[in-house]
N, C-alpha and C positions, 0 to 999 in steps of 0.2 A: 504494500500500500504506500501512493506516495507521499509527501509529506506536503498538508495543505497548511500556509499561511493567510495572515488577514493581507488586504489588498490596502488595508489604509491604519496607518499609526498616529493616534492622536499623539496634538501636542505633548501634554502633560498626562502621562500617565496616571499618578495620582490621583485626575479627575475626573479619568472616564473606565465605562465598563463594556467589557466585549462580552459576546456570543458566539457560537456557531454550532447550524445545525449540520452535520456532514454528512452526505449522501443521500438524503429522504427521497421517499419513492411516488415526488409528487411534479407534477408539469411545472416543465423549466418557463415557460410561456406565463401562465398565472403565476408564481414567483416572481417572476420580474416585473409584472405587474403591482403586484403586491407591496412589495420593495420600494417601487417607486412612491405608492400612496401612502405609507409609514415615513419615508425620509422628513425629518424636519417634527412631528409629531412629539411631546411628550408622551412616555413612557404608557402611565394611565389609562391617556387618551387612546395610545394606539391597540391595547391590550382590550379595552372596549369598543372597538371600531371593528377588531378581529373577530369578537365574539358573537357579534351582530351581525359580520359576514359569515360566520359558519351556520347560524340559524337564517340565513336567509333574510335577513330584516332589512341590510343596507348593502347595495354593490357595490364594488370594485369598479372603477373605470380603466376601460379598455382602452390606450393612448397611442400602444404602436401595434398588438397585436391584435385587431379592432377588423379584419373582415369575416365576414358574415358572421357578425356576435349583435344579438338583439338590442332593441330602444332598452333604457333603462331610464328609470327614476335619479340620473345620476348627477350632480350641480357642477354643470356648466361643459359636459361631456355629453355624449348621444348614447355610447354605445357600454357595455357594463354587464358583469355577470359576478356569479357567486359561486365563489372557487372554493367550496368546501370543506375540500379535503388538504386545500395549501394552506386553509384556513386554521387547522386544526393546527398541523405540523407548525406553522411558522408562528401559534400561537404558544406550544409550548420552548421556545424559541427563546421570546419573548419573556417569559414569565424567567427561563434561567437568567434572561440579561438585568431583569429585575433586583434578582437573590445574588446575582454576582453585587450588585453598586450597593445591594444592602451590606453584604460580605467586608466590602470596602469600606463602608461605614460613610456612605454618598448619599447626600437624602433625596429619594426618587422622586419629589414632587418638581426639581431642577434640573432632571436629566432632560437632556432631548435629544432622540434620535438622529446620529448626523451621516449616521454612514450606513445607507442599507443596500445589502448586495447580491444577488442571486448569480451561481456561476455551475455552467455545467460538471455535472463529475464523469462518473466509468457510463459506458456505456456495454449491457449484458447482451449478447447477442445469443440467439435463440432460429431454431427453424421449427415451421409448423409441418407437419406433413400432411398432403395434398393425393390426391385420386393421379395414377397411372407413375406412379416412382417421383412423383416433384417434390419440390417444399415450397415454403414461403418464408424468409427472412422476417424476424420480431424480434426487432431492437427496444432496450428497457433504459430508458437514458436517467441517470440517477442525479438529482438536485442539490449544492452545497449553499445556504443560506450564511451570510453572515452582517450581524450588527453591532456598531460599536455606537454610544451615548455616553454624552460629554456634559460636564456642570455648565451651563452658561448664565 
């Protein structure tokens, strides 16, 4: 396994806390979507923003990977879905990046989200087998989530 580091080193270590979810078995597409709508976010905020996209109550907007993904109810966006199951994953994510600034002894009401990052991992490759000797090629591309939140 190769050795994953973070892609961004806060200034002062002292005042911020990292995460990383490594490998999850969830769409690199919605991840980065995801990522995107957390950056800049207090902690709080974005841990309740996640929990409301896994029940379906608020979307995600869809900003680059946005063909044919449905109207949504989404402010200032068209297009928007609810990524459930990134939902879930990137929410316990979240919650470690929480217990890390708590660990540190960072009061989480002043963390905010400055670096959030979705990046492809292994990809498993697999064949299906098919009528008359063929296959079919099923790739399982696996997701490395990372966040780091900073005092400002």
């Amino acid at each position: 396994m190769a050795r994953v580091c973070y892609s961004y080193n806060p200034e002062d270590e002292s005042r911020a806390a990292r995460a990383m979810g490594y490998e999850m078995p969830v769409s690199f597409k919605h991840a980065v979507e995801i990522c995107r709508e957390l950056k800049g976010r207090k902690i709080d905020d974005a841990i309740r923003y996640l929990e409301e996209v896994a029940r379906a109550k608020r979307a995600i907007p869809f900003r680059r990977y946005y063909k044919k993904v449905a109207h949504r109810n989404v402010n200032g966006w068209y297009a928007g879905r609810y990524p459930q199951k990134a939902a879930k994953s990137i929410l316990k994510v979240l919650k470690n990046l929480e217990a890390n600034a708590e660990y540190k002894g960072l009061e989480k009401d002043e963390l905010v989200i400055t670096h959030a990052q979705a990046k492809k991992g292994r990809t498993l490759s697999r064949h299906i087998p098919r009528a008359f000797g063929r296959s079919t090629p099923r790739s399982r591309i696996y997701t490395t989530v990372e966040f780091v939140a900073e005092v400002r």
